[in-house]
CHARMM-style PDB file with segment names, atoms N, HN, CA, C and O in Angstrom:
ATOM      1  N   UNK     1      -2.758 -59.678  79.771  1.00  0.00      PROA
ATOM      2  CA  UNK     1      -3.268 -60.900  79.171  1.00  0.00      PROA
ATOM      3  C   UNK     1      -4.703 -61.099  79.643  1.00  0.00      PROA
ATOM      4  O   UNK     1      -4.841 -60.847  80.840  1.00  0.00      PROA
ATOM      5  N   UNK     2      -5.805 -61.488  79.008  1.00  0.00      PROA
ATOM      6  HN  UNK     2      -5.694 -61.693  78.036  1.00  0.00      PROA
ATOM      7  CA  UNK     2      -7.077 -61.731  79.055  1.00  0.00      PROA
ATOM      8  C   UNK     2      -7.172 -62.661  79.971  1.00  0.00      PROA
ATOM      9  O   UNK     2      -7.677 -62.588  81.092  1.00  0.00      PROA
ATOM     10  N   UNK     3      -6.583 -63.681  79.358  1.00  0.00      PROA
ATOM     11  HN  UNK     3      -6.174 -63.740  78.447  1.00  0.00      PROA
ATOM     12  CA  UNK     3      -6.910 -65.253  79.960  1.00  0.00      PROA
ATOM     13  C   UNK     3      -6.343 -65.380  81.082  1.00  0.00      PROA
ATOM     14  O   UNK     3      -6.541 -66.562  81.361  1.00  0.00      PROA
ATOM     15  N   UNK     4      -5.435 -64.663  82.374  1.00  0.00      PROA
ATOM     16  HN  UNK     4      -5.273 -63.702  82.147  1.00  0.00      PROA
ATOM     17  CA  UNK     4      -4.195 -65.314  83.182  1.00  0.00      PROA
ATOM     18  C   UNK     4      -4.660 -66.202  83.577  1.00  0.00      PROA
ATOM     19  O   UNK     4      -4.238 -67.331  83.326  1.00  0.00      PROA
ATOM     20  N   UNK     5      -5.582 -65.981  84.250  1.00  0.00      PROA
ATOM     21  HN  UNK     5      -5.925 -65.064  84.454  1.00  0.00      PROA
ATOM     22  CA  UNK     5      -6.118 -67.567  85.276  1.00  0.00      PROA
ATOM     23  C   UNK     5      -5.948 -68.870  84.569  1.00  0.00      PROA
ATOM     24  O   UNK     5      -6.203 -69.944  85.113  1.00  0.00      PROA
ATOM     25  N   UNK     6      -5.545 -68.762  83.438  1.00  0.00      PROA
ATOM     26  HN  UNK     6      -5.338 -67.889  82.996  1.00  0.00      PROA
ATOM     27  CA  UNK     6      -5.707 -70.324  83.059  1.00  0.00      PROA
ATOM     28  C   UNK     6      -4.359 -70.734  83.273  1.00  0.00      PROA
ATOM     29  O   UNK     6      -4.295 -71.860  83.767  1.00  0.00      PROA
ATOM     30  N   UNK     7      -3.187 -70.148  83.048  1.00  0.00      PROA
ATOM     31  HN  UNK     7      -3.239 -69.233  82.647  1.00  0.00      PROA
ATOM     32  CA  UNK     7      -1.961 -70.701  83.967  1.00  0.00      PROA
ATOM     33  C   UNK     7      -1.946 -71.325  85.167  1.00  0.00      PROA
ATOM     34  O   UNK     7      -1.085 -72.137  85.505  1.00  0.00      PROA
ATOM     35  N   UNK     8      -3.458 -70.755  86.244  1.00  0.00      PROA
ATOM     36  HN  UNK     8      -4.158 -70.096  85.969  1.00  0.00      PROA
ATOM     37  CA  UNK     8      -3.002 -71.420  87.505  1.00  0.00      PROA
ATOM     38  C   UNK     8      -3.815 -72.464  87.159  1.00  0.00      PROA
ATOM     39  O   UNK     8      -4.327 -72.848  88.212  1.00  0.00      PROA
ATOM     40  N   UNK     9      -4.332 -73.340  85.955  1.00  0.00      PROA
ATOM     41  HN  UNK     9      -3.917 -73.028  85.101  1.00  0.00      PROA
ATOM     42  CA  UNK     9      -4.745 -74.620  86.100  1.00  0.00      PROA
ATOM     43  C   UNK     9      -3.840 -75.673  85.255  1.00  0.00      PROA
ATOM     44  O   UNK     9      -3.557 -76.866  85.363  1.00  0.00      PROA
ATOM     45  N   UNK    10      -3.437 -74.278  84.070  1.00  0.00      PROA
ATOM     46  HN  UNK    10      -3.667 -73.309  83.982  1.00  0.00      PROA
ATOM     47  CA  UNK    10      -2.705 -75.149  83.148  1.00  0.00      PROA
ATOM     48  C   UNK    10      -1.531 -74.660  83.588  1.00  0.00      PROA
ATOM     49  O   UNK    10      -1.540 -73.526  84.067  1.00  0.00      PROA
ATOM     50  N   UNK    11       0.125 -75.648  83.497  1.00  0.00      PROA
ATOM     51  HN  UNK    11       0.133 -76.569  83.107  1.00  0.00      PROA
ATOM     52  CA  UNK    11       1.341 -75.430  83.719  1.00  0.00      PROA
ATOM     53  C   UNK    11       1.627 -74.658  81.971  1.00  0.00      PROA
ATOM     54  O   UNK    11       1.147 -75.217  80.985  1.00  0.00      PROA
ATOM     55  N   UNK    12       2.429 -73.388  81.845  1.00  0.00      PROA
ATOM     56  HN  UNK    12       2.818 -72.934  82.646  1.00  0.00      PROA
ATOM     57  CA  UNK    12       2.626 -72.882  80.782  1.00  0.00      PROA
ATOM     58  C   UNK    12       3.166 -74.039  79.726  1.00  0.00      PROA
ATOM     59  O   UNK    12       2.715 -74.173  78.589  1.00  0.00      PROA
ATOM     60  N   UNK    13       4.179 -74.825  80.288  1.00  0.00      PROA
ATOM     61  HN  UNK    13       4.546 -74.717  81.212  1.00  0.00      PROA
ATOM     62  CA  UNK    13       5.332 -75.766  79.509  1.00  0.00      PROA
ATOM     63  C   UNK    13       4.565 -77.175  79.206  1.00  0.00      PROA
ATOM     64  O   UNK    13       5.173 -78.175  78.824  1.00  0.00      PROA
ATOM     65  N   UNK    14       3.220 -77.137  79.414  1.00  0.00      PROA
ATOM     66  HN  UNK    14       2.726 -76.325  79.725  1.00  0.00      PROA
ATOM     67  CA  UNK    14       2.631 -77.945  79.147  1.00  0.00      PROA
ATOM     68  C   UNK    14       1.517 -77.435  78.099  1.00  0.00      PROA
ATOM     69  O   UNK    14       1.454 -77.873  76.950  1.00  0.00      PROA
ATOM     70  N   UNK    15       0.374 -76.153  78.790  1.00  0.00      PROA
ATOM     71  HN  UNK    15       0.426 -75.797  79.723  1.00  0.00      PROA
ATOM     72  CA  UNK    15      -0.848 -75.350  77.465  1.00  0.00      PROA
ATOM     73  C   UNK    15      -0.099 -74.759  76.751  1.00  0.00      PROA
ATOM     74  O   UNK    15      -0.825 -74.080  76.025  1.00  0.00      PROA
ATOM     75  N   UNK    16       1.285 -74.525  76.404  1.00  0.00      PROA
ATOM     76  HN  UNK    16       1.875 -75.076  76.994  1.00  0.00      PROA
ATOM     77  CA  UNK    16       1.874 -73.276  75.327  1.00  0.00      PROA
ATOM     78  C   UNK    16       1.911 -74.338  74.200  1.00  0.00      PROA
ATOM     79  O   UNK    16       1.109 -74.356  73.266  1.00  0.00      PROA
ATOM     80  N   UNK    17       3.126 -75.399  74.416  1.00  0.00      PROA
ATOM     81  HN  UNK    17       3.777 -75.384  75.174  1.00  0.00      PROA
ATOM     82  CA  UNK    17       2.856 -76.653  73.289  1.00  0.00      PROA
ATOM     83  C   UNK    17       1.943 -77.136  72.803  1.00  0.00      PROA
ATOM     84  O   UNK    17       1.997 -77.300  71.584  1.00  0.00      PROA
ATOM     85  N   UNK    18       0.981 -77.477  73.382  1.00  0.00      PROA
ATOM     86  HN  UNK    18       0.937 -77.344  74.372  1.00  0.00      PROA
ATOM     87  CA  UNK    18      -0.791 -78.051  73.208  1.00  0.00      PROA
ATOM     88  C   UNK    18      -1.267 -76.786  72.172  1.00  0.00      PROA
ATOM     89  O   UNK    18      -1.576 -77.017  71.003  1.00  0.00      PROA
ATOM     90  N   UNK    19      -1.283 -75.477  72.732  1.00  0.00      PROA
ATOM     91  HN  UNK    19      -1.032 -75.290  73.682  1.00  0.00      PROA
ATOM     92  CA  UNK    19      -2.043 -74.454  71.664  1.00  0.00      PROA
ATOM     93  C   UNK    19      -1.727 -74.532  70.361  1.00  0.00      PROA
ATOM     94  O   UNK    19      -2.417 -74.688  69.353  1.00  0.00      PROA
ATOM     95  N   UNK    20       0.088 -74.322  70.645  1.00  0.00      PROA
ATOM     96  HN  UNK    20       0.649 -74.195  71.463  1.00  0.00      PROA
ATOM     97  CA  UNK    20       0.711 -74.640  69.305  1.00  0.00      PROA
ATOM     98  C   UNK    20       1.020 -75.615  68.304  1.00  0.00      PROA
ATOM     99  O   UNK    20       1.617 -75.565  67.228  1.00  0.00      PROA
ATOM    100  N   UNK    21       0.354 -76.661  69.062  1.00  0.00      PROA
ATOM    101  HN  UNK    21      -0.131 -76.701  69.935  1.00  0.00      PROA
ATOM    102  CA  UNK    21       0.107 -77.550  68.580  1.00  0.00      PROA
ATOM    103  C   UNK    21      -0.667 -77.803  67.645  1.00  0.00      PROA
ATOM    104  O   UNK    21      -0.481 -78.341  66.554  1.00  0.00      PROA
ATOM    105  N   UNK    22      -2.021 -77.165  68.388  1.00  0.00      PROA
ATOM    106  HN  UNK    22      -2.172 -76.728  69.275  1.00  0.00      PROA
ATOM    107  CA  UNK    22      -3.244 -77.561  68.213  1.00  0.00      PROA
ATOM    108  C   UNK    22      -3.659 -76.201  66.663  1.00  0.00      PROA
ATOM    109  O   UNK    22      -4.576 -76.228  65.843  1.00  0.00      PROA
ATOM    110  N   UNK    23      -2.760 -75.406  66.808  1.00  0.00      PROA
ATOM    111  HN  UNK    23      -2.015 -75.385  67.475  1.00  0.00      PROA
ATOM    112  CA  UNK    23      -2.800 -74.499  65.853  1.00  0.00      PROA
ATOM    113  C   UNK    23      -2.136 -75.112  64.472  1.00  0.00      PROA
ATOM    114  O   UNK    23      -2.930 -75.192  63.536  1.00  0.00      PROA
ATOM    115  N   UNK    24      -0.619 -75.610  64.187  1.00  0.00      PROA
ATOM    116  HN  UNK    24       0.027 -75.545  64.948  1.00  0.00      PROA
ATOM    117  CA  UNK    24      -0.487 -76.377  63.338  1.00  0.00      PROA
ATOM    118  C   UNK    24      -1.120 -77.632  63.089  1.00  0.00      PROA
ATOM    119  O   UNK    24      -0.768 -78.191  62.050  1.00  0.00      PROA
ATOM    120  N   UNK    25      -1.968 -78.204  63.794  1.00  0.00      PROA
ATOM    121  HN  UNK    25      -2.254 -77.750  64.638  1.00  0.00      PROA
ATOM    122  CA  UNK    25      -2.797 -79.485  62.951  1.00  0.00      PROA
ATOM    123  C   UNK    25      -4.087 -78.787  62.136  1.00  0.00      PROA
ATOM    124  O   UNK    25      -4.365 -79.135  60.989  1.00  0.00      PROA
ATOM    125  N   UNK    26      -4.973 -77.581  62.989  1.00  0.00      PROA
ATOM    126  HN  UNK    26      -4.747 -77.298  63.921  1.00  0.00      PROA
ATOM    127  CA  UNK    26      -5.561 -77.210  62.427  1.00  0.00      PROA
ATOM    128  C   UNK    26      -4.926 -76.417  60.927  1.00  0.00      PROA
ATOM    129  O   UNK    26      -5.577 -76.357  59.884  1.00  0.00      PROA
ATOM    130  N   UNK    27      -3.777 -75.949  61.074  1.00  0.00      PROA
ATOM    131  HN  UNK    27      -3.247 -75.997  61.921  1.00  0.00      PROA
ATOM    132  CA  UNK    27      -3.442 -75.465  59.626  1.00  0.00      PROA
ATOM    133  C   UNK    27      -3.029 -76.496  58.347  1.00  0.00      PROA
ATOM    134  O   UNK    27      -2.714 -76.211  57.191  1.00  0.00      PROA
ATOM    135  N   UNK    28      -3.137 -77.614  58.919  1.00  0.00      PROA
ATOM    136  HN  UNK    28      -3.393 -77.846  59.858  1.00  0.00      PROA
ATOM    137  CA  UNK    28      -2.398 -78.794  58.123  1.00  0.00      PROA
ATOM    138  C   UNK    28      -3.779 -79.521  57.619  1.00  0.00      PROA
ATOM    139  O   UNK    28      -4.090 -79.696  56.441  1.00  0.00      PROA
ATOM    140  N   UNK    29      -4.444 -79.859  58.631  1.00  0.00      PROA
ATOM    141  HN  UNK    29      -4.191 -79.717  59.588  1.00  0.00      PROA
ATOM    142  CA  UNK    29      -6.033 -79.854  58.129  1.00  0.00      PROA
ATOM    143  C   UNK    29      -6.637 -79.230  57.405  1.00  0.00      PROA
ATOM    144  O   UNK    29      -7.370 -79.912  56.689  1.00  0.00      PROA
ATOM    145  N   UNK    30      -6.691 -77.764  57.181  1.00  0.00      PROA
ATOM    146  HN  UNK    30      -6.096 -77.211  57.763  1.00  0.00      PROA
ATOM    147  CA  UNK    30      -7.480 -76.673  56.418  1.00  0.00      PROA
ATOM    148  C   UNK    30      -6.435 -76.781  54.938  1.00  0.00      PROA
ATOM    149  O   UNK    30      -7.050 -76.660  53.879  1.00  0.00      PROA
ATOM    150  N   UNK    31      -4.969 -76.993  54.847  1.00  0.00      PROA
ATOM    151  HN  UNK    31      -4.469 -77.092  55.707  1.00  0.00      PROA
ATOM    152  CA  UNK    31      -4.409 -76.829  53.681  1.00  0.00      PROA
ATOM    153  C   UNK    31      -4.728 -77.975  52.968  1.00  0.00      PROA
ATOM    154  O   UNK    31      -5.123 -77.776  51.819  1.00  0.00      PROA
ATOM    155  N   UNK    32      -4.615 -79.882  53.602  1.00  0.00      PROA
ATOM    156  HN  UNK    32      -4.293 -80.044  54.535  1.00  0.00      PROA
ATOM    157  CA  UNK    32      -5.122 -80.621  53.553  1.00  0.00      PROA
ATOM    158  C   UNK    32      -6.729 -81.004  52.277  1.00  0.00      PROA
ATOM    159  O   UNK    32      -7.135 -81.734  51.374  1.00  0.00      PROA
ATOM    160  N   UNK    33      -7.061 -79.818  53.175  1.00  0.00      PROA
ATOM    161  HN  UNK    33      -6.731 -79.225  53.910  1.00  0.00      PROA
ATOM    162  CA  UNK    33      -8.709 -79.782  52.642  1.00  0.00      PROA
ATOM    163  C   UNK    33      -8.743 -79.429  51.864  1.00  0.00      PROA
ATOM    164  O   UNK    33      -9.607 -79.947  51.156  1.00  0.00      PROA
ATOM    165  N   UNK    34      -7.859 -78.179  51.137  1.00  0.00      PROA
ATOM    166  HN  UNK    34      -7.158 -77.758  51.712  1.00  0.00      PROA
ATOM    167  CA  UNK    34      -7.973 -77.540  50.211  1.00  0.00      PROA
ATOM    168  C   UNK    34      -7.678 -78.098  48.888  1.00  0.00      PROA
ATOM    169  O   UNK    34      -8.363 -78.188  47.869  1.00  0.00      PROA
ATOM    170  N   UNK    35      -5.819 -78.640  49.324  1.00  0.00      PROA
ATOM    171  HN  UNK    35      -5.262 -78.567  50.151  1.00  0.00      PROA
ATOM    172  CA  UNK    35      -5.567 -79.655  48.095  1.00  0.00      PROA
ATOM    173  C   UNK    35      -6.269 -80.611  48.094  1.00  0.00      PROA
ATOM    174  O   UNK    35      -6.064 -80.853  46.905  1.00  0.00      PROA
ATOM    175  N   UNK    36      -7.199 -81.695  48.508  1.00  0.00      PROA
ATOM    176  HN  UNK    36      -7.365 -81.499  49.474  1.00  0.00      PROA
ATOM    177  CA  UNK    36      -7.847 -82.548  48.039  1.00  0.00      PROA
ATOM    178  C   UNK    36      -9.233 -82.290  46.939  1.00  0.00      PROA
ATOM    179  O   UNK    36      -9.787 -82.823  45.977  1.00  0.00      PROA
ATOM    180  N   UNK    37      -9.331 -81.154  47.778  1.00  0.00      PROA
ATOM    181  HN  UNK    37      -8.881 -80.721  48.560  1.00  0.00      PROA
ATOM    182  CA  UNK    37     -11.234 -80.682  47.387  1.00  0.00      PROA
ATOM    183  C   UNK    37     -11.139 -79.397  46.097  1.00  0.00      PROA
ATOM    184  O   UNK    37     -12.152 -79.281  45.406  1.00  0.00      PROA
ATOM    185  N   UNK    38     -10.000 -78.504  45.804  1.00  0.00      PROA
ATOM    186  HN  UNK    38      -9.178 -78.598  46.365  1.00  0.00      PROA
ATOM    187  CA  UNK    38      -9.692 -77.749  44.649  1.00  0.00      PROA
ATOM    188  C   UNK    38      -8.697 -77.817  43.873  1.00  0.00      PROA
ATOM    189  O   UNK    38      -7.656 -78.073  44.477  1.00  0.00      PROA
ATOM    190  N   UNK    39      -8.550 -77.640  42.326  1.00  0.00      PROA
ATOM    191  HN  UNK    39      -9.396 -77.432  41.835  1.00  0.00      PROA
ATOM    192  CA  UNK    39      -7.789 -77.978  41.754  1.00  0.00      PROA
ATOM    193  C   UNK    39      -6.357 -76.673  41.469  1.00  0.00      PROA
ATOM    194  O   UNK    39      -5.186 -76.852  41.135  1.00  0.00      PROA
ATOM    195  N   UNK    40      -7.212 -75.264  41.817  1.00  0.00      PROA
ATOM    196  HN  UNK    40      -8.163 -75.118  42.089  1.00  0.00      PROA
ATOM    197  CA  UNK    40      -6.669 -74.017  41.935  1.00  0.00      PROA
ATOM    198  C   UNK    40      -5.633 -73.968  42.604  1.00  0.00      PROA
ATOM    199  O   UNK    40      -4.600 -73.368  42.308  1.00  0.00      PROA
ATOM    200  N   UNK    41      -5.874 -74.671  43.658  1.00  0.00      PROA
ATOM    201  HN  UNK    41      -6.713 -75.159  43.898  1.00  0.00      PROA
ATOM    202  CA  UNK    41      -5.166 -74.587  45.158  1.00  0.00      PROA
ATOM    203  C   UNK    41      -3.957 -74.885  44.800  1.00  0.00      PROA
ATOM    204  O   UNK    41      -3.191 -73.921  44.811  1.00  0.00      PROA
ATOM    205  N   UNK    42      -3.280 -76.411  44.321  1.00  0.00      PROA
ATOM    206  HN  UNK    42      -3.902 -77.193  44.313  1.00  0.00      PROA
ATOM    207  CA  UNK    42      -2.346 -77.222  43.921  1.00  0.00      PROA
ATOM    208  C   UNK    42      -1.595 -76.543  42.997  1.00  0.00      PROA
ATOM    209  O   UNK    42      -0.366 -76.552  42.938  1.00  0.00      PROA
ATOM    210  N   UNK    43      -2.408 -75.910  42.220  1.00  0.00      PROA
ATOM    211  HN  UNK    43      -3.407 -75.902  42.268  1.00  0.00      PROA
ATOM    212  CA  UNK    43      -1.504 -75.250  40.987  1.00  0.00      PROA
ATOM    213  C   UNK    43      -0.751 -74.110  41.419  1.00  0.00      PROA
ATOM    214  O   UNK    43       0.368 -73.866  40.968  1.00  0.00      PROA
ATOM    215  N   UNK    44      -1.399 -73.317  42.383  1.00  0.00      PROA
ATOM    216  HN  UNK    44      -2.309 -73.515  42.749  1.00  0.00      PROA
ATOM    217  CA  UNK    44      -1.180 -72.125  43.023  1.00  0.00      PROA
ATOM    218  C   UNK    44       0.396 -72.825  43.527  1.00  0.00      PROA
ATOM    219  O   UNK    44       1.465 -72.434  43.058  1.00  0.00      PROA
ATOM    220  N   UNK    45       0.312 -73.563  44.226  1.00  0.00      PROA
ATOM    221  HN  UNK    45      -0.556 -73.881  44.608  1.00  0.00      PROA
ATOM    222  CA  UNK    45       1.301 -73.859  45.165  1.00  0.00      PROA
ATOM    223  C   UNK    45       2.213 -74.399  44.118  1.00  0.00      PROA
ATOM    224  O   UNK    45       2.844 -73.364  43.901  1.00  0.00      PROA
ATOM    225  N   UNK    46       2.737 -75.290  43.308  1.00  0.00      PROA
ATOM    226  HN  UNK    46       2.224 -76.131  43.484  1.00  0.00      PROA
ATOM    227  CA  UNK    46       3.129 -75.840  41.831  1.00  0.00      PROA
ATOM    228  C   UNK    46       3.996 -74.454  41.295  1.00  0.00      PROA
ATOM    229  O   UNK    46       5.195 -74.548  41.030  1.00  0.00      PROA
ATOM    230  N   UNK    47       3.259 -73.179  41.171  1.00  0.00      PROA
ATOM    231  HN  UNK    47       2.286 -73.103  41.387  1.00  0.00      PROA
ATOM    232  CA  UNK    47       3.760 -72.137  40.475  1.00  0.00      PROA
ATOM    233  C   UNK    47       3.248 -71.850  39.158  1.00  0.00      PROA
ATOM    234  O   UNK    47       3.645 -71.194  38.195  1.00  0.00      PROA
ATOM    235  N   UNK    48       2.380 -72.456  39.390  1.00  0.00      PROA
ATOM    236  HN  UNK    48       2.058 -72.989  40.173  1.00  0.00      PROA
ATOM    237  CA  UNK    48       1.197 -72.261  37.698  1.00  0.00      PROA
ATOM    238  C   UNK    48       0.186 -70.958  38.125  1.00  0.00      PROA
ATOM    239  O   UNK    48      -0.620 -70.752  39.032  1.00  0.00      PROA
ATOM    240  N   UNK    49       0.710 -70.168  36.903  1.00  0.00      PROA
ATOM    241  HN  UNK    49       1.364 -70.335  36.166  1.00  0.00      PROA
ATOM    242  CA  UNK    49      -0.314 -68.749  37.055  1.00  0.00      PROA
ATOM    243  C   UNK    49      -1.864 -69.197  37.184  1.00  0.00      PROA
ATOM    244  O   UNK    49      -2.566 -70.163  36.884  1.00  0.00      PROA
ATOM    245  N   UNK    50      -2.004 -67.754  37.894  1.00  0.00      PROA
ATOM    246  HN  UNK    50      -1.433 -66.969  38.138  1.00  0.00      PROA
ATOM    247  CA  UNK    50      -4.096 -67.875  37.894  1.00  0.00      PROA
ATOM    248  C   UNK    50      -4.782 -68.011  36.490  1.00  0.00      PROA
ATOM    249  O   UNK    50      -4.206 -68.061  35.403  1.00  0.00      PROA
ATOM    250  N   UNK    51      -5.885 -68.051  36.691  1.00  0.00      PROA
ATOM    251  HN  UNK    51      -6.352 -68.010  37.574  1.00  0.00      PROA
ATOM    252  CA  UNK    51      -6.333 -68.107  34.964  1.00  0.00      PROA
ATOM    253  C   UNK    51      -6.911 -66.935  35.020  1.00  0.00      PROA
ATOM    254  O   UNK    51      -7.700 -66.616  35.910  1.00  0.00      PROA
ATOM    255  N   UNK    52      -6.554 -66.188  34.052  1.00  0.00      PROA
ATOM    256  HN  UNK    52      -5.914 -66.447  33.329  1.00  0.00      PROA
ATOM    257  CA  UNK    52      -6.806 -64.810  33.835  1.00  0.00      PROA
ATOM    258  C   UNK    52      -8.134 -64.790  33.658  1.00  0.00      PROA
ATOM    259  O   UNK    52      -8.826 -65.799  33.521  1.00  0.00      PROA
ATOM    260  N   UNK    53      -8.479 -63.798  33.655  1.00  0.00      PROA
ATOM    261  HN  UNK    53      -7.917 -62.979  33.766  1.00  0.00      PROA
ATOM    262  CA  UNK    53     -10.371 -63.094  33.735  1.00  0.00      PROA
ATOM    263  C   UNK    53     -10.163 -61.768  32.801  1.00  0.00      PROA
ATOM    264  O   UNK    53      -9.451 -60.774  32.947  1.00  0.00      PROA
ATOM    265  N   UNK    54     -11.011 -62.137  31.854  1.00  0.00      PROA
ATOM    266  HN  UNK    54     -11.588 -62.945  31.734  1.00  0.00      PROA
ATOM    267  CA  UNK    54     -11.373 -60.734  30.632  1.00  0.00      PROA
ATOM    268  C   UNK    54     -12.606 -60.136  30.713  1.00  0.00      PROA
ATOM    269  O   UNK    54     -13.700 -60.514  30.292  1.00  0.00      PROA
ATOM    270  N   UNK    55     -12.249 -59.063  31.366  1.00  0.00      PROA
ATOM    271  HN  UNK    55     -11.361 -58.756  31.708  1.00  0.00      PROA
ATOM    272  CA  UNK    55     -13.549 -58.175  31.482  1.00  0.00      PROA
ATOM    273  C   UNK    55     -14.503 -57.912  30.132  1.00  0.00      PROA
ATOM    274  O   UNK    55     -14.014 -57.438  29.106  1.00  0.00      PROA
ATOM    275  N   UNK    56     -15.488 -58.163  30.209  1.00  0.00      PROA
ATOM    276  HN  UNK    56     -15.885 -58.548  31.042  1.00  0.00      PROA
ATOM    277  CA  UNK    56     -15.877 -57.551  28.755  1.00  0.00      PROA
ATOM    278  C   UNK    56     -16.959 -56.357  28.864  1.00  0.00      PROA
ATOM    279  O   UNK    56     -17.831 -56.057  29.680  1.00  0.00      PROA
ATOM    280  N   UNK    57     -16.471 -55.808  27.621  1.00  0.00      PROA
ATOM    281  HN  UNK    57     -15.763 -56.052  26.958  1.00  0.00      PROA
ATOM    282  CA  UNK    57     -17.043 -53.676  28.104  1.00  0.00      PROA
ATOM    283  C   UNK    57     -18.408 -54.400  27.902  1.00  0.00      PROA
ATOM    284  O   UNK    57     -18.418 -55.540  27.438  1.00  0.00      PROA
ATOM    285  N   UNK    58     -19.455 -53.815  28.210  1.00  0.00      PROA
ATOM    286  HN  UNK    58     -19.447 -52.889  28.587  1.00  0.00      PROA
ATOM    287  CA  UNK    58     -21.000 -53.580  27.431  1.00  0.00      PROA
ATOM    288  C   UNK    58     -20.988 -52.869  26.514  1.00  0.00      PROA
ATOM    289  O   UNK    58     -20.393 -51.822  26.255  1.00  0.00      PROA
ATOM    290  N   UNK    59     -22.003 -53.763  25.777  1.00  0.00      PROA
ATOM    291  HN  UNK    59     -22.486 -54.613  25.988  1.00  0.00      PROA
ATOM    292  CA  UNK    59     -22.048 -52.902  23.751  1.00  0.00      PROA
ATOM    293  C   UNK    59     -23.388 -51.687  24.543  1.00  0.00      PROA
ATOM    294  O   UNK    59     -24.260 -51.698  25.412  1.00  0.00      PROA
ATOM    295  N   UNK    60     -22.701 -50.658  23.407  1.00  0.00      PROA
ATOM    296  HN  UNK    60     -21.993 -50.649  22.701  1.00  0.00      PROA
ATOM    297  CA  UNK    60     -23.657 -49.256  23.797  1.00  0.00      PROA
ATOM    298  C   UNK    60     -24.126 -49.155  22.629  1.00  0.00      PROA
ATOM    299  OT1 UNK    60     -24.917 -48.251  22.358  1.00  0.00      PROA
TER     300      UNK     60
END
């Protein structure tokens, strides 16, 4: 492990919860952000297909 030393400041049963914590708010925040601020996002999650993209050839 990289970090050990931080056990002897932090008790594990106390920084393991906090990280994991601190990891699901940040993921709840970032999904949060997404559904408010895109409309893609919501639909995605809903089960509504992407909107397709048509390549178009170049005229020769």
């Amino acid at each position: 492990m990289n970090n050990a030393k931080i056990w002897t400041v932090v008790k594990p049963s106390t920084g393991i919860p906090l990280i994991l914590g601190a990891v699901a708010v940040t993921a709840l925040v970032l999904h949060a952000g997404l559904m408010a601020n895109t409309t893609w996002f919501s639909a995605y999650w809903n089960g509504n297909p992407m909107a397709t993209v048509v390549a178009v050839a170049p005229a020769q």
